[in-house]
KOLTITI-931948 format. One line per field, with one value per residue (C-alpha): residue in one letter; z, x, y negated. Coordinates in steps of 0.02 Angstrom, whole numbers, always signed. Example, Ala and Ser with C-alpha at 12.3 -4.5 7.8 and 13.67 -1.06 7.14 Angstrom:
2
res <- (a | s) .
zz <- (+390 | +357) .
xx <- (+615 | +684) .
yy <- (+225 | +53) .
***
This chain:
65
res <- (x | x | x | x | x | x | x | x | x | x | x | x | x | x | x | x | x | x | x | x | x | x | x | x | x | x | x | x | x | x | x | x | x | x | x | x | x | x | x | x | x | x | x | x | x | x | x | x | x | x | x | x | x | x | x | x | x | x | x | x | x | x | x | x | x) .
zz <- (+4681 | +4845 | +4882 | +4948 | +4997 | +5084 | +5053 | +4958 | +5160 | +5188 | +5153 | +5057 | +5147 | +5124 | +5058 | +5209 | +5311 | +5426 | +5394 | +5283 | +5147 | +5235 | +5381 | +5302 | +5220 | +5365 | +5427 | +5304 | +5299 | +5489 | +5428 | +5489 | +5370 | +5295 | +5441 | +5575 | +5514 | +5483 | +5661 | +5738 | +5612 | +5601 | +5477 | +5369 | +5237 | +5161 | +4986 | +5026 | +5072 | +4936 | +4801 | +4871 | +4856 | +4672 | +4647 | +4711 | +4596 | +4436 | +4460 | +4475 | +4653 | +4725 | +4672 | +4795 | +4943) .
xx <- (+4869 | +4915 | +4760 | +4614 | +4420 | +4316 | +4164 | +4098 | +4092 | +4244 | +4416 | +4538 | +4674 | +4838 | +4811 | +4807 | +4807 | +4688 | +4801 | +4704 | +4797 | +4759 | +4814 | +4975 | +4979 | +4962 | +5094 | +5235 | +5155 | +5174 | +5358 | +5383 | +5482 | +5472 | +5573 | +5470 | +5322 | +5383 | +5428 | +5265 | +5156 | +5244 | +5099 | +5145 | +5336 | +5426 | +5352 | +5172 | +5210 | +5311 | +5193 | +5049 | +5121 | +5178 | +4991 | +4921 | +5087 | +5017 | +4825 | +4668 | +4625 | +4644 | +4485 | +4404 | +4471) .
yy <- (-4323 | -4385 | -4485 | -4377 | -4439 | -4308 | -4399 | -4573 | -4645 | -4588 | -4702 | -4637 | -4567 | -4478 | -4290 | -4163 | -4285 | -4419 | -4553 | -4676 | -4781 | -4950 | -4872 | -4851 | -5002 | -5092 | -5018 | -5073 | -5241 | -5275 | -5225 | -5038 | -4950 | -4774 | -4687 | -4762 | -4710 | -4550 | -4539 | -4626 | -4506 | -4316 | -4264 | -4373 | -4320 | -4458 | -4390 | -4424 | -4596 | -4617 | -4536 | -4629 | -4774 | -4732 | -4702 | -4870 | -4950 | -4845 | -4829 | -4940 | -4889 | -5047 | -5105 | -4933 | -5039) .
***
């Protein structure tokens, strides 16, 4: 699983890393794409992006936001 929460406070947030999903989401919806946040974020792969958002496609996690 590529979503990870430390603790209940905590948001969730892309696994080994402090990026948190709305981060990211806010990212692509400002209209960065993959590659550029790649660049602006070097902890984060292209996989973990991509799996997480696979995960938010395929799961009920929205509703933890």
């Amino acid at each position: 699983m590529l979503l990870t929460r430390s603790t209940w406070a905590a948001p969730p947030r892309v696994r080994d890393t402090r990026i948190s999903i709305s981060l990211l989401l806010e990212l692509l919806a400002s209209g960065m794409t993959i590659p550029e946040i790649l660049q602006e974020y070097p902890s984060l792969s292209e996989e973990a992006v991509r799996g997480t958002l696979d995960e938010l496609a395929h799961a009920d996690l929205l509703a933890a936001f």
